[in-house]
Every structure is written in C-alpha cells, then in structure tokens.
N, C-alpha and C positions, 0 to 999 in steps of 0.2 A: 714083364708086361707093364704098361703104363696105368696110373687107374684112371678113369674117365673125365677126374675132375685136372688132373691136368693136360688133357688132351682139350679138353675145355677151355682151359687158362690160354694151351698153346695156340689152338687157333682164333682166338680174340688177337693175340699179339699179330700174326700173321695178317690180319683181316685188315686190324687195323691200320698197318705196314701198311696194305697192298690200298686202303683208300690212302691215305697221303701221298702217296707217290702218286697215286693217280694226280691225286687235289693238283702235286706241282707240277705234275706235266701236263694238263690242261690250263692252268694259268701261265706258265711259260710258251706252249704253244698258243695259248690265244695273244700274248702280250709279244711274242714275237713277230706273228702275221697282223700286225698293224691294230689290233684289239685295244679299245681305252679301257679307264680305269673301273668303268661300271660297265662292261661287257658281259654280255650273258657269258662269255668263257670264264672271266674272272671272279665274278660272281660264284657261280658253280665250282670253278677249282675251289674256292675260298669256304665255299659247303663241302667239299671232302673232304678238304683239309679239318674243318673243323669235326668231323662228325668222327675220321680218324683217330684222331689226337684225343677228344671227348671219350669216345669209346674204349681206346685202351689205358687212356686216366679209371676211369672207372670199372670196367672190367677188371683194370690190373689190381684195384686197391688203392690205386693213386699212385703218385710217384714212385719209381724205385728208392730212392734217394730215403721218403718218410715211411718205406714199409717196415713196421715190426718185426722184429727174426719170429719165426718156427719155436714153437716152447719145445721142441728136440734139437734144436741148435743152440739155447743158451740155457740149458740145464744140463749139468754133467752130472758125471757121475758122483752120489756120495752128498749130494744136495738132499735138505729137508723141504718133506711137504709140508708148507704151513698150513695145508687144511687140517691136516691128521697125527702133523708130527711126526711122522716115520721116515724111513729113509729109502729115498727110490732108488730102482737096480741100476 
C-alpha cells in the first residue's frame, strides 16, 4: 500500500505534466493557425507552461538533480549516531 504522502508527491508530478503539455499544445496550436507573438493563445500556453513547471519545481523540492537522498539511502548499516553515539541497526 502507498502512503498518502507519496500518492501526494505522485499526483503533483502528474498534474503538473498534464499542464505543460497542455501550456505547448495551445501555443503550438495558436502559433500554428496564424497566431502572433502576444496572442491570447500564446500568452495562456505560456501561463500553463509556466504554472506547470512552477508547480512541480516546488511541489517536487526543486530540481531532481539538487534534491537531497533519503537519510535511509545514505546511512548504512554499522554507521554512528552523532547525536548519541551508538550504533544504528
């Protein structure tokens, strides 16, 4: 069973997918049927796209790239706690 908070994580990423794609298939379709550069299509694609991209920056933590590991992915086994000195399982 998943626990809530990544069902959470997962559908930001999801959400935020599904606005970008929108964002470039409404500035592709506006800039295709003859649309300028400050068209209410481009303009709006250029607001999902942004609100997209914003959303899963921040949702995610930020980048994949600058996120932090899991303090259960970069402590093993046999490692001391410096709070207390002892040694975790």
């Amino acid at each position: 069973m998943t626990s809530p908070e990544r069902l959470y994580h997962g559908s930001i990423r999801v959400f935020s997918l599904v606005f970008i794609v929108l964002g470039a298939a409404i500035v592709i379709s506006t800039l295709a049927n003859g649309g300028g550069a400050l068209s209410i299509g481009v303009v709006l694609g250029i607001a999902f796209l942004a609100v997209g991209i914003v959303r899963g920056w921040l949702g995610g933590g930020g980048p994949p790239w600058r996120r932090a590991p899991k303090a259960s992915e970069h402590m093993g086994v046999g490692r001391r706690d410096r709070t207390r000195g002892q040694s975790l399982p």
